[in-house]
Structure formats: C-alpha cells, structure tokens
N, C-alpha and C positions, 0 to 999 in steps of 0.2 A: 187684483188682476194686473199682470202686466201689460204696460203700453207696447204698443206697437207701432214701428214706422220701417214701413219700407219704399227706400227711393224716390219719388216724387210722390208716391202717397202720403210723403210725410205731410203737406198742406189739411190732413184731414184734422192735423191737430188746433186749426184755425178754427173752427166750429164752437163755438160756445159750450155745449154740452157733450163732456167726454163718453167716448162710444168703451163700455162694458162689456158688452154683447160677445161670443168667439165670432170668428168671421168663418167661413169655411168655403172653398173657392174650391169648386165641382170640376176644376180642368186643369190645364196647364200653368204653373207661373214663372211670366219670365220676370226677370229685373233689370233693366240695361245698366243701373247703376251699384252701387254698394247698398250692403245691405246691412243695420243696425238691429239688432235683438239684444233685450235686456231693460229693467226702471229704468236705466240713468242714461239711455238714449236721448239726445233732445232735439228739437228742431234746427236745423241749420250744424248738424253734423260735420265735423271737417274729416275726412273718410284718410285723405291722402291717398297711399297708394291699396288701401285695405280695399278689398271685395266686400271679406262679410267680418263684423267688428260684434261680439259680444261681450256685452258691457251691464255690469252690476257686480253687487259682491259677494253674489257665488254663482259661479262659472261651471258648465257642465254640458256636456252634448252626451244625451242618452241614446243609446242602439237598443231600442224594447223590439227584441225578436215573441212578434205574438201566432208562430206556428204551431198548429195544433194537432198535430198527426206525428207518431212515434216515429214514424223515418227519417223525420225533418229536423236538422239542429234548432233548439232554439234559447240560446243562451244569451241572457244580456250582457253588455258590457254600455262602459261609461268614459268619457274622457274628462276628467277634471283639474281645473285650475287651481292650485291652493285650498286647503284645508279652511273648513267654515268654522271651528272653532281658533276662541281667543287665544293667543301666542300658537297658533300650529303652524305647518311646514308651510313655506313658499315654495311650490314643486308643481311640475307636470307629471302627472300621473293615466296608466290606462288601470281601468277596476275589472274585475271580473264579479257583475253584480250577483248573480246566482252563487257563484263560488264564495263569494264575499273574501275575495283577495285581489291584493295588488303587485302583480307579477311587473309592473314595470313603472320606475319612478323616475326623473331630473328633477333634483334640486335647483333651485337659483342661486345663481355665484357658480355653477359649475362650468369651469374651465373649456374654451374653447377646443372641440374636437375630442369632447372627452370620450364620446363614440362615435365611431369614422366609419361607414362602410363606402368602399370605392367602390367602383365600376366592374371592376374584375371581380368583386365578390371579398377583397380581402379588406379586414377588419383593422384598423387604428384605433389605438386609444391615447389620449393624448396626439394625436399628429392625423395629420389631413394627406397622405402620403404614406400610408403603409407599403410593403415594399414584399411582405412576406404572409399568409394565410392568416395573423395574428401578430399585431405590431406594437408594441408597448413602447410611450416613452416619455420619461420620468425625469428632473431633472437633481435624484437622487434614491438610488437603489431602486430600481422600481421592483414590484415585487407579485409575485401570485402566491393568494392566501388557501393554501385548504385547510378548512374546518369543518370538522364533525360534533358534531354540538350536542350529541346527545339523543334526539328530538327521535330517535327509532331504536331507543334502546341501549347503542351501543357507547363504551364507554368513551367521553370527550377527549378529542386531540386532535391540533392545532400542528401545521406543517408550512411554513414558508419558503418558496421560493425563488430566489432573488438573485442581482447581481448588480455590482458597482465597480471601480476601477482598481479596487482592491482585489476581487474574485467574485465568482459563481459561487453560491449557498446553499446549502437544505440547512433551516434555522427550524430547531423542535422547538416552537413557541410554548408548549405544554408544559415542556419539563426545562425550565430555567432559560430560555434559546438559547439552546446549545446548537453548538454547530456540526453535525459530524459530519459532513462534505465539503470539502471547500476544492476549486476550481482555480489556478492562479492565472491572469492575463498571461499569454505567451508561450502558456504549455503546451511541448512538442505536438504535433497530431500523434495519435495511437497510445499520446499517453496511457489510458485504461482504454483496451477493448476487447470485447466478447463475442465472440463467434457466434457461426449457428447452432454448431454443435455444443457449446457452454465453453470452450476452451478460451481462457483470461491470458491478454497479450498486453505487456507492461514495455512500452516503446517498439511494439510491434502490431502491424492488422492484418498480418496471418499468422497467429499463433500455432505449433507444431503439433502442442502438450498442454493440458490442462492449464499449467501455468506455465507462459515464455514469457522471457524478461530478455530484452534487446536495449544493448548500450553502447556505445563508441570507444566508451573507455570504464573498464573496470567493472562488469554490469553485478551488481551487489544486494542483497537486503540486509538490512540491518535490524537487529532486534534489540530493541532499546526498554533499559529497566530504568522508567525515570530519568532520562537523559544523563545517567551515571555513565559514565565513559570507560569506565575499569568493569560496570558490569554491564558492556552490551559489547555483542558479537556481529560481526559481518559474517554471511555467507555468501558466496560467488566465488569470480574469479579475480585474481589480484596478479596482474602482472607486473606491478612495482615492487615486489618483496617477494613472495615466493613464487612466482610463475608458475600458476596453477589454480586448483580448485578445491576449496576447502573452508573452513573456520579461523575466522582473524578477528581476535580484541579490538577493539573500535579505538585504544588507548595505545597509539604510534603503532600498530599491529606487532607488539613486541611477542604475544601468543598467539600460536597458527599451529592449523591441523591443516595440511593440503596434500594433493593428489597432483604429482604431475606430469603434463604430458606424455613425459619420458619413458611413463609408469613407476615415477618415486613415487613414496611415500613419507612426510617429511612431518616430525614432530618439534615445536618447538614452544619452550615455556619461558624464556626468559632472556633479557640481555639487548645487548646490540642485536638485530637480524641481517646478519652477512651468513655468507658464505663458510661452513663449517662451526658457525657457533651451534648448529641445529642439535637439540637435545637425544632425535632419533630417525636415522634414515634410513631408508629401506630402496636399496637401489632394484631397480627392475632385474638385473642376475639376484634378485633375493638376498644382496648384501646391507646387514643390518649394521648403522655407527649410531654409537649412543655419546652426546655431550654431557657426562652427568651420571648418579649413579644411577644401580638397576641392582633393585632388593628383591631374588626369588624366593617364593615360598614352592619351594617344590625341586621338582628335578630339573637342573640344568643340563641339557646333552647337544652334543656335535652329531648330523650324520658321521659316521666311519665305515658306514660298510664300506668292503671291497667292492661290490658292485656301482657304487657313485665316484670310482677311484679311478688314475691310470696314470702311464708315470711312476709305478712301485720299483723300486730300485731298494737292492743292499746296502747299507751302512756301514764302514767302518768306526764302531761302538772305541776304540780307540781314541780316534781322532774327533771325536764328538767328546768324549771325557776329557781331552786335553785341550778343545778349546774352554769348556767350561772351566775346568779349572781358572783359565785366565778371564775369565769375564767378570766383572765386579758386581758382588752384589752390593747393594747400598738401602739402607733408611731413608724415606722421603716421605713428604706428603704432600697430596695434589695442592696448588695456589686458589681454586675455590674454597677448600676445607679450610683456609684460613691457619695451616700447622695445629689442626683441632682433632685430627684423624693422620695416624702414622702407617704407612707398608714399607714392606720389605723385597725387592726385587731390582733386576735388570734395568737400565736406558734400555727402550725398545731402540735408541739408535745404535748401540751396542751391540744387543742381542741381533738387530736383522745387519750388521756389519761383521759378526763372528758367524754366525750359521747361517744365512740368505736365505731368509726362510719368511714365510710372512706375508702380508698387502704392501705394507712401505716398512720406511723407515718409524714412521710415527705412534704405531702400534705394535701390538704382541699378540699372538693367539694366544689362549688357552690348553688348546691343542698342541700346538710348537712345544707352548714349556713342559709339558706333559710327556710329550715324544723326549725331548731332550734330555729328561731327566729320568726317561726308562733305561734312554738308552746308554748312560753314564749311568745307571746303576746296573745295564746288565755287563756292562765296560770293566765296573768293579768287581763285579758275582765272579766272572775268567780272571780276574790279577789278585783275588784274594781266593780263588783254586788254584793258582799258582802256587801260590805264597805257602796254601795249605799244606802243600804236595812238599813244599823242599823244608817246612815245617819237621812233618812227615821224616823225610831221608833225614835232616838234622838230627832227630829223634833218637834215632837209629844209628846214626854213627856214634852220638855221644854213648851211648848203648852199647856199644862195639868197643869203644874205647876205652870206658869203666871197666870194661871184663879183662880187657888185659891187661889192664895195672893194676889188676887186684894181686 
C-alpha cells in the first residue's frame, strides 16, 4: 500500500504505527499547501515551486470514466511518465486505455518548441513564433514525410517533401530518392502556373491556351536527347538567327525550319546562317529560292496559263536567235559540288544582261531558258524556210540550165 502525505498532514507519519487502512474523506479537500503522491514521498518534502509532485517509479494519472448508460462516453485514458520496463522510452505519453493505443508521445531530449501552438491558433515546430497556419523550422532541409506503409492494403510508398538553399523537392524515397520536382531559389513568379480552367502558364499567370510560355527574350522549349546537342531541337521563337518561329538545332542553330512574320517560309540545313545561305525560301508572293539541290521524283511544272499572265507582248524570234548566238555557253560546276558534278549552261549574269529577263542577275528560270530557246528555234524553223525556198529556185535553175547546154 502506498504512503500517503498530504501537506501538513504529513506529521501523521510521526506516530509509531504506520496507518494501512484507505482513508476516505465524505466532503471537500482543500490543501493550502503542495501536495506529494507516490512510495518515495518523504517527510519534510522540499516542494519548491510544485503544487502537486508525484513521485516513485511509475508515474501515471488514470481518467477511469465509470458511466454506465449507452449515451454517455465512457472511455478511459491515462497520462504516463516513462515506460515501466528495463531500458524503455524516457517519454510523455497520453494512452487511450480502452483503445489500447497511444496516439500521442514526447520523447526526452526533444528539442525545445518542437511543438508550438500560438495564441492565434498557428502551429510551430521547431520555433516559438510561427508566423504562418504551419511553421517549420529546421536547421537543415526540414522536410514533410508522406508514407503509406502498407497497413490497409495498399501497396508502400514513401514521398518527401522538403527544401533547403539549394531548392524545393518532391524526393520518391520508395524508389531510389529520386527527385522529380525540383524548385530553384529565385525562380521568376509564374514560373509553372495553372489555371482554373487547367490551362499551364510557363512565365505567365494568365495563360491564353492550354500551354503559354511567356519570355523577355527568345521564349523556347527545348527537347533534349541526352543532352546531345547535335540531337536536340528548340522550338519557339528565335529572333537572333531567323526572326521567326519554327525548329532550331540546339548546336549554333546551324538547322532551322521557321515561319516568319513576314509570312516567309525559310528552310535551312546547314552552314554559316546569314542571310541567303538558306537552303529554301518561300517568300510570302509564293516565291520559292532553294540553296542546294532539289531531286524530283515526279513532274516538275510552272503555272503558264494565260490567265495567271499579262504583259504578253510579240517577240522578234530574230533578235532573240542573234542575241543567243552570242551568249556563251560554258562547262562549270557549282563550288559546293567540290568539281564532283559538271553542267553545261549560261552565267545567269549573262543570260538576265542579254535578254532582261528573270528575278536578278543572280539566277535563271527554267522558264526563260525554255522560252528562249523556242523562240530561237522557231527563229530558225523561218531562216531554214527560207533557205529551203531559194534551195528550191536553185534547184530549178540549175535544171534550166542543164537543158540548154545539152
């Protein structure tokens, strides 16, 4: 049986023969002083500033709810000081005796303020001065763990997340922690935002279109194979190189498909990119320049109707056959082809400085040479009917002339 002393009753333990008995006190009890429960209470207690001190070695304040009518809760609980077996925890704990669980523990050595509730209801951990509904603070990475453990079937996994001066985290502890989110100090606002409607805004927080990507300079995605630089592409807009919108090699953007403003259309595979090295444009009048060859399989054609025409004018087929005549033809081969590949034709600065015919100087249609060379054969069709004709009377006279020197 436990001793008992309380407050100036403690002199009862003067009496020679220790009182057994419970005591049971039918009214009110006050104490005006502190008050000692537990064996190793002793006489002459020095209290300090304690009220009520219990004292032995195991510690427990029982709540025995003994209501007996089904409307009335009656569930016990306990508050316990440390574990009664050898080596167990040093902890404050509340039990749920009926439930036989313990929904709430402090270890000892636990860190001051390691649970803070303030006055306004907002929660610290670590810090006495939370500042926000939920305050954490760490003096490295502090972090929120979710786990699912398994414990209702579903299969286990582990999700952290965390932040340090490095970045913000989602860490798959499950599967290797891996990281797939990361957050860097400093990133713009709107970096990633989403709307109400689901529409994703990438340096914007009012997104147009499912996805808008907003940039000050250059706004681009990049698709990267392995941080191989020869195989990953940009798409956006590039207004260093081709002013416009389109597909650029992420390797000096020497390859580009773009659209621009203009409504060009500009293709380019290779090289310095300037101006005019482009392998294929398409200017907005629907004029196509190709840097490079162009292998058809199939039919090559010009519109020529009359109807896409005007401007038709008569030719003197004459004067078209005698500048040809004087035009040089010559053997060359383009300076890409490396003298690997020979043709046979005109300087287009020639050809558009004999017939003025053409876009510039720098080119030749197709068209042109083709006209030009109807028209100098139908030049010749009339000067070898000529020929035919005094052919003809030659014929004839020599004819004439046989007969009378026979």
């Amino acid at each position: 049986m436990k001793k008992i002393a309380i407050g100036s009753i403690a002199a009862l333990s003067l009496y020679s023969a220790m009182v057994y008995a419970d005591q049971v006190i039918n009214d009110d009890l006050i104490v005006t002083q502190s008050v000692c429960v537990g064996q190793d209470c002793v006489n002459g207690e020095s209290f300090g500033f304690d009220t009520i001190r219990l004292k032995e070695n195991n510690l427990r304040i029982k709540f025995q709810d003994t209501s007996n009518s089904a409307s009335f809760p009656t569930n016990d609980w306990q508050i316990t000081a440390n574990d009664s077996s050898n080596g167990g925890a040093n902890k404050f704990s509340i039990d749920d005796i009926d439930g036989g669980r313990t929904p709430f523990t402090i270890e000892a050595g636990s860190p001051s303020n390691s649970l803070y509730v303030e006055d306004g209801g907002r929660i610290g951990f670590g810090t006495s001065t939370p500042v926000v509904n939920l305050h954490t603070v760490e003096g490295n990475s502090p972090t929120l763990r979710l786990e699912q453990d398994g414990s209702s079937g579903f299969t286990p996994q582990t999700w952290d997340v965390a932040g340090n001066e490095a970045n913000f985290f989602i860490r798959d502890v499950t599967n290797g922690s891996k990281l797939p989110f990361k957050i860097k100090p400093g990133a713009p606002t709107g970096s990633i935002f989403v709307a109400a409607d689901g529409d994703i805004g990438l340096g914007t927080e009012s997104p147009s279109e499912e996805l808008h990507v907003r940039s000050s300079n250059d706004p681009r995605i990049l698709l990267d194979e392995n941080g191989d630089s020869s195989s990953s592409w940009y798409l956006g807009i590039n207004d260093a190189f081709l002013n416009g919108f389109g597909i650029y090699n992420q390797a000096n953007n020497i390859q580009a498909l773009a659209f621009r403003p203009t409504g060009d259309f500009i293709l380019h595979t290779g090289g310095a990119l300037v101006n005019g090295s482009y392998s294929l444009v398409i200017n907005n009048n629907s004029k196509a320049t190709f840097n490079g060859d162009v292998d058809v399989v199939g039919n090559f054609t010009n519109t020529s109707s009359r109807e896409s025409k005007n401007n038709i004018t008569k030719l003197a087929y004459s004067t078209i056959l005698s500048k040809l005549v004087s035009l040089d033809i010559l053997s060359w081969s383009y300076k890409k082809d490396e003298g690997k590949i020979t043709h046979i034709g005109p300087m287009a600065e020639d050809f558009y400085s004999t017939f003025n015919v053409g876009v510039s100087e720098k080119t030749i249609s197709p068209l042109d040479v083709a006209g030009v060379s109807l028209a100098a054969v139908k030049e010749l069709h009339t000067v070898i009917e000529k020929q035919q004709a005094e052919i003809e009377e030659l014929k004839l006279l020599v004819k004439d002339l046989a007969a009378k020197n026979r």
